[in-house]
Backbone and ligand atoms as CSV (ligand in chain L), in Angstrom:
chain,resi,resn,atom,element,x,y,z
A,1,UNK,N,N,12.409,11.806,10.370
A,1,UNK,CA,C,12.131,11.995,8.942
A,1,UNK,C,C,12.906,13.192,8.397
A,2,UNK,N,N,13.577,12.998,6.735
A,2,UNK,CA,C,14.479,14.419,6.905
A,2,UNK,C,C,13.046,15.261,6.309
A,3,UNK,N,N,13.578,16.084,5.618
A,3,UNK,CA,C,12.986,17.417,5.257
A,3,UNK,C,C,11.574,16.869,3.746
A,4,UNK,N,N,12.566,15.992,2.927
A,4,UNK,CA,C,11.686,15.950,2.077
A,4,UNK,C,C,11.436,14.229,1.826
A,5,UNK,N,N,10.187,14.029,1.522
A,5,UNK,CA,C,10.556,12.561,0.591
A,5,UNK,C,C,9.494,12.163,-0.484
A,6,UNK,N,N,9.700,10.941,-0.994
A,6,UNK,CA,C,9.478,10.858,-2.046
A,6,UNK,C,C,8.582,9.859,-1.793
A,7,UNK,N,N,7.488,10.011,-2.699
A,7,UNK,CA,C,5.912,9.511,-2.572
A,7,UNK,C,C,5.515,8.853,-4.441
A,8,UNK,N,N,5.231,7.662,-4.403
A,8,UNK,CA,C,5.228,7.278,-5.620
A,8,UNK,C,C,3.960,7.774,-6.385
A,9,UNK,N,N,3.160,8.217,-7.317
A,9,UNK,CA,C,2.024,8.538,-7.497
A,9,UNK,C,C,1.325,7.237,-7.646
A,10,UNK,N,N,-0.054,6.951,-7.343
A,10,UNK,CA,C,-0.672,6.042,-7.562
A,10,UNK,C,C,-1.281,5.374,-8.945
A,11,UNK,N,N,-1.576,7.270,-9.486
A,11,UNK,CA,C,-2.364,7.428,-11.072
A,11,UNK,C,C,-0.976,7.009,-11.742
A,12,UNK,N,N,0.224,7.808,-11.756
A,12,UNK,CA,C,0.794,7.496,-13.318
A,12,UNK,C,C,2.558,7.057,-12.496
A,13,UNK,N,N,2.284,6.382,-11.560
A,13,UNK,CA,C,4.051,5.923,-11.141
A,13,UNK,C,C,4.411,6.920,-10.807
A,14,UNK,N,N,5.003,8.057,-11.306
A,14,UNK,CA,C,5.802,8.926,-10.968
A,14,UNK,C,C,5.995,9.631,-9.442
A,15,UNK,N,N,7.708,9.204,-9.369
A,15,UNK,CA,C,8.244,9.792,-8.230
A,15,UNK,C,C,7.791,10.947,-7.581
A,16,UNK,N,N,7.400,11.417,-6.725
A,16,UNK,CA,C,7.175,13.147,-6.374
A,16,UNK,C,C,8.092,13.301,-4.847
A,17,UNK,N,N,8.633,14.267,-5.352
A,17,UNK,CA,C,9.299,14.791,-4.327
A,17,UNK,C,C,8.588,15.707,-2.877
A,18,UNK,N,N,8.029,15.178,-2.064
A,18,UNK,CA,C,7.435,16.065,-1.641
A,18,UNK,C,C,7.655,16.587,-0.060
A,19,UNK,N,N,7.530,17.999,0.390
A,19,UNK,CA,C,8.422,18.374,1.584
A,19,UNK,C,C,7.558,17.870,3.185
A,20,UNK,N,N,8.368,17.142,3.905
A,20,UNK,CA,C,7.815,16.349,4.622
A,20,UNK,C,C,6.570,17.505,5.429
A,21,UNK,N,N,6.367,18.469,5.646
A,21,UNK,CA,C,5.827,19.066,6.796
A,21,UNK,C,C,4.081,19.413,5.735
A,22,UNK,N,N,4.585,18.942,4.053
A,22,UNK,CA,C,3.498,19.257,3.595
A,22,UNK,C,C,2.276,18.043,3.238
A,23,UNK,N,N,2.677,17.084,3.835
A,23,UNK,CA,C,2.809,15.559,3.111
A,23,UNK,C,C,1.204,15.425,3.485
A,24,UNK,N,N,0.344,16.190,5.177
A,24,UNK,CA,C,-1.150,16.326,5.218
A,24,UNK,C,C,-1.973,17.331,4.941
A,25,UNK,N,N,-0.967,18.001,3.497
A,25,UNK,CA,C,-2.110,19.092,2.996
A,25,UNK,C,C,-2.405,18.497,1.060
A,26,UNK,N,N,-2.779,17.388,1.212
A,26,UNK,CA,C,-3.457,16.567,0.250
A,26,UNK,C,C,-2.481,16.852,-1.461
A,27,UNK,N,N,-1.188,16.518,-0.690
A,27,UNK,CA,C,0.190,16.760,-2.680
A,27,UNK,C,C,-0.456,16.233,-3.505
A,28,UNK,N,N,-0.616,17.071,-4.611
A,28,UNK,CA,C,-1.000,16.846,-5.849
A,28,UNK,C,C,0.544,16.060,-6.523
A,29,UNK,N,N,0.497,15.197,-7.168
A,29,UNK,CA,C,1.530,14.730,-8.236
A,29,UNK,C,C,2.098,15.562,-9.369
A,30,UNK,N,N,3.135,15.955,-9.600
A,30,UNK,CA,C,4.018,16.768,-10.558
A,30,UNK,C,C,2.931,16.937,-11.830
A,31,UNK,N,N,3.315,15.345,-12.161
A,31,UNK,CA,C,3.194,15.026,-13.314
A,31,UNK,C,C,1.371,14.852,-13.763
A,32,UNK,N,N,1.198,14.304,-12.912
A,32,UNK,CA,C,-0.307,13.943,-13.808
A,32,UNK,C,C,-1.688,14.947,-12.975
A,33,UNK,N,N,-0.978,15.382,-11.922
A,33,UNK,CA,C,-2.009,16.719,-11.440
A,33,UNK,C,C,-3.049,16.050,-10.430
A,34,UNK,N,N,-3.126,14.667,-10.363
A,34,UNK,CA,C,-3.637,13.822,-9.901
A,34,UNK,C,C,-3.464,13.995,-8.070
A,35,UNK,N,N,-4.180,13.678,-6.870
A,35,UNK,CA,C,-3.799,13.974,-5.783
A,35,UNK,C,C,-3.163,12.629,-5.403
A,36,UNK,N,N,-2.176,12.664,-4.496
A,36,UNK,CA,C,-1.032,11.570,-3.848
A,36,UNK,C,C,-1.602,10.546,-3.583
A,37,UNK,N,N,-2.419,10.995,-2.764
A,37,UNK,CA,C,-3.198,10.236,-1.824
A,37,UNK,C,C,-4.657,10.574,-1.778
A,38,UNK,N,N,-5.786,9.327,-1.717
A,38,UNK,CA,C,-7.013,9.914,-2.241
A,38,UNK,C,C,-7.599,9.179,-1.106
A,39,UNK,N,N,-7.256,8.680,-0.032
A,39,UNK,CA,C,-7.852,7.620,1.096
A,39,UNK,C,C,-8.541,6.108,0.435
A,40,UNK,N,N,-8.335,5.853,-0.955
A,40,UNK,CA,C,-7.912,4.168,-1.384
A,40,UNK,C,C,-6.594,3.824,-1.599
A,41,UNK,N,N,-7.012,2.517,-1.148
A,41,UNK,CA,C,-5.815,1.657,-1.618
A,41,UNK,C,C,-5.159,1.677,-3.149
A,42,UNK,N,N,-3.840,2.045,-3.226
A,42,UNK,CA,C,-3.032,2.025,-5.110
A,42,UNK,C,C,-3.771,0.846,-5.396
A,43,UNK,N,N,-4.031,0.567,-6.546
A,43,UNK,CA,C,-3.860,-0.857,-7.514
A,43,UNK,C,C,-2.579,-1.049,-8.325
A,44,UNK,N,N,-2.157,-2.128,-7.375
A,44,UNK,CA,C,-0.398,-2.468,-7.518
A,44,UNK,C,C,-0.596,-3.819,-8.739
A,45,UNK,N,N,-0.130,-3.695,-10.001
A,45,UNK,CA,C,0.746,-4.710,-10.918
A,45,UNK,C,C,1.898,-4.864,-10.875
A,46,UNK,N,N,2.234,-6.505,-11.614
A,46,UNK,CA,C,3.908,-6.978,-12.251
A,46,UNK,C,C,4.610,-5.449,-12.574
A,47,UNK,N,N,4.166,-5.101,-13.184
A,47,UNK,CA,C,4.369,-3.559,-14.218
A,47,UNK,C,C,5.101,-2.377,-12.631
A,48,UNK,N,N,4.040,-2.054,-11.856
A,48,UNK,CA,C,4.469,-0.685,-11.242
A,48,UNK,C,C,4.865,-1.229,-9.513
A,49,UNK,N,N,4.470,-2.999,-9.268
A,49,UNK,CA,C,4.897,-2.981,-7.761
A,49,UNK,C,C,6.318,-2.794,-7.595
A,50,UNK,N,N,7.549,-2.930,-7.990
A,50,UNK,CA,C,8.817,-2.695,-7.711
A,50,UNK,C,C,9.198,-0.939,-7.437
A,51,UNK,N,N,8.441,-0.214,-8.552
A,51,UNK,CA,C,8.657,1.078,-8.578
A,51,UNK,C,C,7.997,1.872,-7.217
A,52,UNK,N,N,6.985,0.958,-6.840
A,52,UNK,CA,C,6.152,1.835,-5.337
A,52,UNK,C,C,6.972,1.354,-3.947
A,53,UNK,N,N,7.466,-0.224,-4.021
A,53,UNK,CA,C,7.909,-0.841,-3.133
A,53,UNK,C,C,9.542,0.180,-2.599
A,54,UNK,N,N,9.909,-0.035,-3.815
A,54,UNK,CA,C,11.586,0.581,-3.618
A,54,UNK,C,C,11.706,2.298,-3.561
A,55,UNK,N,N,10.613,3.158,-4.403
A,55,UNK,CA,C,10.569,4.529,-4.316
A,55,UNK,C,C,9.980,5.217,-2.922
A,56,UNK,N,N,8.666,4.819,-2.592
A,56,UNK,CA,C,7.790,4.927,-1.099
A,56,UNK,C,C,9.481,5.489,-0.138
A,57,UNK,N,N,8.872,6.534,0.079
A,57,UNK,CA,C,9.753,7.050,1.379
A,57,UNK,C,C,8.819,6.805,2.886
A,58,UNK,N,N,7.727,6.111,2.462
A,58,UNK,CA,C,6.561,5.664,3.600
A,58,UNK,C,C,6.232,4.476,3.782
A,59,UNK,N,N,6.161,3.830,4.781
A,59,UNK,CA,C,6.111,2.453,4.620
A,59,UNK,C,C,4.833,1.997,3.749
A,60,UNK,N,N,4.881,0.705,2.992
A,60,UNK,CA,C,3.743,0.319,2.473
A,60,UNK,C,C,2.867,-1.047,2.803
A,61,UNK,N,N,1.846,-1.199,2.808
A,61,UNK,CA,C,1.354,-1.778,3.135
A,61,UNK,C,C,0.482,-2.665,2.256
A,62,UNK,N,N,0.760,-4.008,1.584
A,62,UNK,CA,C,-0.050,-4.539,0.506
A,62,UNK,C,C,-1.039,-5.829,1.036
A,63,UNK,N,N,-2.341,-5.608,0.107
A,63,UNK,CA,C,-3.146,-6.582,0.736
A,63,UNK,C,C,-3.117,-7.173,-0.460
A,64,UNK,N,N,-2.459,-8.641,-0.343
A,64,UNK,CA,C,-2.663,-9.880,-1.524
A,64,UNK,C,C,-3.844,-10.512,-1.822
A,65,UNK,N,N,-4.840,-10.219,-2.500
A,65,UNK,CA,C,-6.162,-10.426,-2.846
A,65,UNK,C,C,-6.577,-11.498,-3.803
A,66,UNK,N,N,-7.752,-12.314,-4.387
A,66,UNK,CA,C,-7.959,-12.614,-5.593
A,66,UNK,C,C,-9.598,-12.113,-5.609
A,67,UNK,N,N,-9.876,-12.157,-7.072
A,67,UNK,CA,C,-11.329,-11.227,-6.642
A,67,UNK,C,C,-12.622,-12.934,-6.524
A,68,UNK,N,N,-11.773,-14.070,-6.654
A,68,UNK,CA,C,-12.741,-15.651,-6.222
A,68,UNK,C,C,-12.697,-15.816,-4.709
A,69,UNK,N,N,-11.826,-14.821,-4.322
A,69,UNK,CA,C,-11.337,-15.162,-2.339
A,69,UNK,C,C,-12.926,-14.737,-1.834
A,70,UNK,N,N,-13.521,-15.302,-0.976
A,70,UNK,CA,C,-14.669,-14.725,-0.216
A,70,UNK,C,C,-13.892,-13.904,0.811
A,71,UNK,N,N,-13.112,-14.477,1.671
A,71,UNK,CA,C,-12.387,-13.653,2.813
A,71,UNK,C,C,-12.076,-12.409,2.277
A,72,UNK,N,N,-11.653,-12.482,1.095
A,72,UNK,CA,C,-10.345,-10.894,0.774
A,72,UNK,C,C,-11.743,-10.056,0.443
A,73,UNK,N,N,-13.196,-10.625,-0.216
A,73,UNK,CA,C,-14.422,-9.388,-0.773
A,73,UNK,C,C,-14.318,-8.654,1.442
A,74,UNK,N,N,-14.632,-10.062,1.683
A,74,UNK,CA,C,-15.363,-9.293,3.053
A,74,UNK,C,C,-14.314,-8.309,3.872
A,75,UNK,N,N,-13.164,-8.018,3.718
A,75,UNK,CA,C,-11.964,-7.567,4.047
A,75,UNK,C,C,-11.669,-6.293,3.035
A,76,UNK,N,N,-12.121,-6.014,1.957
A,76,UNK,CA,C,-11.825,-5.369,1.036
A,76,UNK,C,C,-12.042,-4.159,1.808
A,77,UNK,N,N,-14.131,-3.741,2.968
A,77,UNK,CA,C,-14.187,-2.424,3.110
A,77,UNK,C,C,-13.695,-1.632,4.424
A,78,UNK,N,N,-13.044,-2.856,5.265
A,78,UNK,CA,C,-12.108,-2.933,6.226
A,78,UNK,C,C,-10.753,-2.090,5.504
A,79,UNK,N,N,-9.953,-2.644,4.493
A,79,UNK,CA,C,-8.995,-2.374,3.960
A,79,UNK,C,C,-9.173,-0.604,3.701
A,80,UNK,N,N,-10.418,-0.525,2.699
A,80,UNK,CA,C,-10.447,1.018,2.563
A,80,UNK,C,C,-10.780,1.687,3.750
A,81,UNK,N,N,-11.195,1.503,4.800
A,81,UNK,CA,C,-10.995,2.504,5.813
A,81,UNK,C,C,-9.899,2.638,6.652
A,82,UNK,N,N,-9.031,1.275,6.625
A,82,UNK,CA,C,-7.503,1.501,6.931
A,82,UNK,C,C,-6.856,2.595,6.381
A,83,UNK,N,N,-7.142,2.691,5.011
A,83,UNK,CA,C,-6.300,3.202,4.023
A,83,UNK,C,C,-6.733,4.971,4.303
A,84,UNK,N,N,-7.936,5.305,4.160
A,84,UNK,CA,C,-8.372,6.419,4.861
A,84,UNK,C,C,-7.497,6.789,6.010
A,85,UNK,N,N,-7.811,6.212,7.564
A,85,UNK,CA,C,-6.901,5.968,8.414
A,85,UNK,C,C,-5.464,6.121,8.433
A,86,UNK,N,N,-5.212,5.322,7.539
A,86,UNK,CA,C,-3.019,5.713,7.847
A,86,UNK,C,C,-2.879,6.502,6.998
A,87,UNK,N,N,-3.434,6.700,5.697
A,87,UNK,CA,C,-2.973,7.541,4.730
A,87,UNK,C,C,-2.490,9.113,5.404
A,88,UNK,N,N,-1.816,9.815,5.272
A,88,UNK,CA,C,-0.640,9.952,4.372
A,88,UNK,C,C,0.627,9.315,5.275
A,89,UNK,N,N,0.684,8.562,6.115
A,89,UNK,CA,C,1.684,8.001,6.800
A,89,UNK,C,C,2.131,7.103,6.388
A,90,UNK,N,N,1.160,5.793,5.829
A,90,UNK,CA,C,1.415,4.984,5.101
A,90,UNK,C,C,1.178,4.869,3.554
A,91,UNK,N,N,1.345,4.031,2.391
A,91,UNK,CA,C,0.739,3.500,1.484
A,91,UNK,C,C,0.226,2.451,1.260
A,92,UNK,N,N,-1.308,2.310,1.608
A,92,UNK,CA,C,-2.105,1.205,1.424
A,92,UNK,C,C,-2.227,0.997,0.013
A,93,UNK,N,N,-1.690,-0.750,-0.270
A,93,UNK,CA,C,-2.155,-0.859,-1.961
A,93,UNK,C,C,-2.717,-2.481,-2.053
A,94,UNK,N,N,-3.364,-2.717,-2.825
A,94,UNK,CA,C,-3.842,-4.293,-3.244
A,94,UNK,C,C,-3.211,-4.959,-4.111
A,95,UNK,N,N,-2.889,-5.803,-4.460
A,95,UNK,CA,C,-2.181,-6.853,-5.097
A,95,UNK,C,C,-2.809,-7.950,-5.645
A,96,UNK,N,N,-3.599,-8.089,-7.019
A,96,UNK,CA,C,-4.631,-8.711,-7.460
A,96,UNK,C,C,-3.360,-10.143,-7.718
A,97,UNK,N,N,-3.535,-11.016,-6.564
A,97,UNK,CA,C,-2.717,-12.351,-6.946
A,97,UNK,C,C,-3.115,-13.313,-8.267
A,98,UNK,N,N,-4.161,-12.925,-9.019
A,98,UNK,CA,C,-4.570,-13.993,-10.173
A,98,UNK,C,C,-4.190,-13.447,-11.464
A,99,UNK,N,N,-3.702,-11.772,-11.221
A,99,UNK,CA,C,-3.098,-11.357,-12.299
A,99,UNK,C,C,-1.629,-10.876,-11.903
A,100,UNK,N,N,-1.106,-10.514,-11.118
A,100,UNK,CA,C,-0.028,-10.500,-10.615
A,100,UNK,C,C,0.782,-11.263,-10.301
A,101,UNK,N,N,0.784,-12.428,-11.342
A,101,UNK,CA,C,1.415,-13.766,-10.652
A,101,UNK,C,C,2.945,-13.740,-10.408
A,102,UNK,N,N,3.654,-12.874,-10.953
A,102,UNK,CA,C,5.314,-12.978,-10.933
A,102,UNK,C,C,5.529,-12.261,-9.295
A,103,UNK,N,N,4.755,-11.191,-8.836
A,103,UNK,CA,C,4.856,-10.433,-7.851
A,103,UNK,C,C,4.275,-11.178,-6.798
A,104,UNK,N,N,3.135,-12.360,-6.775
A,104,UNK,CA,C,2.950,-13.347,-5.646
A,104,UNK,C,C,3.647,-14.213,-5.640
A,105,UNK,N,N,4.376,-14.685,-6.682
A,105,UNK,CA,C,5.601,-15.829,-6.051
A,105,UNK,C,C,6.623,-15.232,-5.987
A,106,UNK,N,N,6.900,-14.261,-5.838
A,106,UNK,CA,C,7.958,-13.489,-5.441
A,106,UNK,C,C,8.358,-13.156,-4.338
A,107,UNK,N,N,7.006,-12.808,-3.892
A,107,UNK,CA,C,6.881,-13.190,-2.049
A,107,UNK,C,C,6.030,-14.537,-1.416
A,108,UNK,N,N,5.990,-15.534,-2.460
A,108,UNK,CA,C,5.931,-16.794,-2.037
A,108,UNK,C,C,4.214,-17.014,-1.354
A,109,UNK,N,N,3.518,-16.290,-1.224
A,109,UNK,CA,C,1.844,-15.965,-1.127
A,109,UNK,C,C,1.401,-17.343,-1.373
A,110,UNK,N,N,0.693,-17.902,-0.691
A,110,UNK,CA,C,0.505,-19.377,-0.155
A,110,UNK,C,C,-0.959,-19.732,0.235
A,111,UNK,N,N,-1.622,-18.060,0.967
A,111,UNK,CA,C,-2.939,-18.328,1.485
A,111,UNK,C,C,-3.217,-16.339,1.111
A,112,UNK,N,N,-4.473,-16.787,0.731
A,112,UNK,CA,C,-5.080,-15.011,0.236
A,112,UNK,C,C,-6.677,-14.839,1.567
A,113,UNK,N,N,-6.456,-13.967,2.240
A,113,UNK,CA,C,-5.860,-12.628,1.983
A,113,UNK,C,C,-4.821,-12.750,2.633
A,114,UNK,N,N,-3.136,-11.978,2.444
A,114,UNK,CA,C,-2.085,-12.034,3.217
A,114,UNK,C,C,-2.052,-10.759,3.111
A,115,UNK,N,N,-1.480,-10.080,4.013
A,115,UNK,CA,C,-1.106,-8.531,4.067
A,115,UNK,C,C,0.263,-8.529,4.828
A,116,UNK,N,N,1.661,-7.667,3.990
A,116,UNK,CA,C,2.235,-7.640,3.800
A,116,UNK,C,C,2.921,-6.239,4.140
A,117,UNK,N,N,3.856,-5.856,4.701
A,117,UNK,CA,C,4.072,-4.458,5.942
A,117,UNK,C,C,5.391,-4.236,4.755
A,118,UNK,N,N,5.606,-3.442,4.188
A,118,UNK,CA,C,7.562,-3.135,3.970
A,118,UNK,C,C,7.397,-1.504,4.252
A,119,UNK,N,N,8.946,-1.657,4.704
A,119,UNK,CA,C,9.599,-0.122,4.625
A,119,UNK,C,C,10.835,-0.337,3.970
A,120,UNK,N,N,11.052,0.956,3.668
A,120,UNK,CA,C,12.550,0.610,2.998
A,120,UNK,C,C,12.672,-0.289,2.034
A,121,UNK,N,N,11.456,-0.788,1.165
A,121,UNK,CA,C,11.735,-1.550,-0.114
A,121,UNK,C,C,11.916,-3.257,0.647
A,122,UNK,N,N,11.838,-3.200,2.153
A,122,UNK,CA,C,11.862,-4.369,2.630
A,122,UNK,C,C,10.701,-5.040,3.476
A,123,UNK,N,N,10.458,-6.355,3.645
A,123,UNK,CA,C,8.904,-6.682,4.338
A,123,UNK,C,C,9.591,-6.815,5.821
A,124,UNK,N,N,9.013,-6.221,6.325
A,124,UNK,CA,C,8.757,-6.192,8.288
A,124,UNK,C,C,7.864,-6.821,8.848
A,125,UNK,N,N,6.804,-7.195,8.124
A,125,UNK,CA,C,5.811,-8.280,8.947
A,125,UNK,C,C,4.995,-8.173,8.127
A,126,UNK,N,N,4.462,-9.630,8.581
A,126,UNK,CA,C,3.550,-10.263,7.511
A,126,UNK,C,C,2.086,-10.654,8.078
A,127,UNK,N,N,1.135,-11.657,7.890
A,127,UNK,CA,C,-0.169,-11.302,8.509
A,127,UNK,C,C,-1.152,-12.096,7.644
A,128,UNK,N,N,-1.299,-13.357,7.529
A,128,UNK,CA,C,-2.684,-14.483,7.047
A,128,UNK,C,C,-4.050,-14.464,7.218
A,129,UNK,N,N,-4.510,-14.149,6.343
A,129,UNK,CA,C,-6.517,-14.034,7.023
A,129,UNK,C,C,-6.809,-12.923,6.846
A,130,UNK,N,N,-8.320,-12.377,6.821
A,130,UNK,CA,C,-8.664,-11.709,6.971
A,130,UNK,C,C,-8.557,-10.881,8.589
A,131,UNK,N,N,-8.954,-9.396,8.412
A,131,UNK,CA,C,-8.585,-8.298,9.650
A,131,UNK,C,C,-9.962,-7.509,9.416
A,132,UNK,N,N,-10.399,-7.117,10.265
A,132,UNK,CA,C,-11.309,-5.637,10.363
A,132,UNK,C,C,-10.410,-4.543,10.701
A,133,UNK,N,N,-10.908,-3.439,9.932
A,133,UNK,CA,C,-9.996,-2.319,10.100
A,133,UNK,C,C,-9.386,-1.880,11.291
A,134,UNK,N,N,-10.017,-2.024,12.548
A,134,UNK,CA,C,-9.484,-1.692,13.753
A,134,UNK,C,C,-8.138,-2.149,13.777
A,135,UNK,N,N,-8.432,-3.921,13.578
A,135,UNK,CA,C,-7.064,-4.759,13.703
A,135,UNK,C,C,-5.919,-4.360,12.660
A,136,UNK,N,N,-6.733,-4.510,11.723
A,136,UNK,CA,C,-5.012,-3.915,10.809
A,136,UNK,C,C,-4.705,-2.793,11.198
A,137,UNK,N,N,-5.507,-1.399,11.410
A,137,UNK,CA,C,-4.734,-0.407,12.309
A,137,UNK,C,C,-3.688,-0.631,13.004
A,138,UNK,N,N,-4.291,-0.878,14.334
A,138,UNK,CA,C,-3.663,-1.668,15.279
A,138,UNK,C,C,-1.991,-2.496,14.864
A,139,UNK,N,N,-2.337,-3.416,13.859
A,139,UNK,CA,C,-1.256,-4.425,13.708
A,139,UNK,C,C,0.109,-3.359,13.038
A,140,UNK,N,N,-0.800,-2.635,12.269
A,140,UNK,CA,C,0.120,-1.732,11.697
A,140,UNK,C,C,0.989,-0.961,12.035
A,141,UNK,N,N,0.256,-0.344,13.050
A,141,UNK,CA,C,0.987,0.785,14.734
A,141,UNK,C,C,1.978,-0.008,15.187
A,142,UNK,N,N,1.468,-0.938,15.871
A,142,UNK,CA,C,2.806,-1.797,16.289
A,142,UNK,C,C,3.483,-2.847,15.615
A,143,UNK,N,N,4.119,-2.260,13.780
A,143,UNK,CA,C,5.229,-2.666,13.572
A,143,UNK,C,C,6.146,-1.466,13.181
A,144,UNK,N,N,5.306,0.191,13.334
A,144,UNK,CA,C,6.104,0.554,12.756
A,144,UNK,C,C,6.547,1.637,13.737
L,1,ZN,ZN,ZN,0.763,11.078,-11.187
């Protein structure tokens, strides 16, 4: 990892530059004063998923949801203790597929819940069904 990188804010988009060795003493955001990382998952839209996907100097991690899915409710408090868990290593975010429709056929989302691994603005592995937090841990560790 070099010295610094860049962490998308969750509250208001904005880029933050922040210095890698400080990244687990809880960065506040430039701009909106807001903290980086709060141990939930972002709430990703059409609107701000490109800007988190391609800015994230951390890999991210999206869970494709609808709020009619029974699987994705029972998976939801799995998800937030993942997100607790990897945070600040990763970015755990949700992806409401019934309003996000340009951003689920974009990655072609077929069966909900799907969870979805990128680094680098790119997907590394992918993942159908529901997980308990252990497992997505787990699945997560060994892709990255
Ligand atoms: Zn902010």
């Amino acid at each position: 990892m070099s010295d610094a990188i860049h962490i998308v804010c969750p509250h208001c988009n904005a880029v933050n530059r922040i210095p890698t060795a400080r990244l687990g003493e809880g960065p506040k955001c430039g701009k909106c004063k807001k903290p980086l990382f709060t141990g939930h998952p972002a709430e990703l839209d059409d609107r701000n998923f490109q800007q988190h996907l391609n800015r994230n100097d951390i890999p991210m991690l999206v869970d494709f949801w609808a709020p009619w899915c029974g699987p994705c409710r029972m998976m939801a408090p799995a998800f937030e203790q993942a997100a607790a868990r990897l945070e600040p290593r990763v970015r755990l975010a949700k992806l409401n597929t019934e309003e996000a429709q340009a951003t689920a056929a974009q990655f072609g989302i077929r069966s909900i819940p799907t969870m979805i691994l990128f680094r680098g603005g790119r997907e590394i592995a992918r993942q159908a069904g529901a997980m308990g937090a252990e497992d997505i841990i787990r699945w997560v560790q060994a892709h990255l």
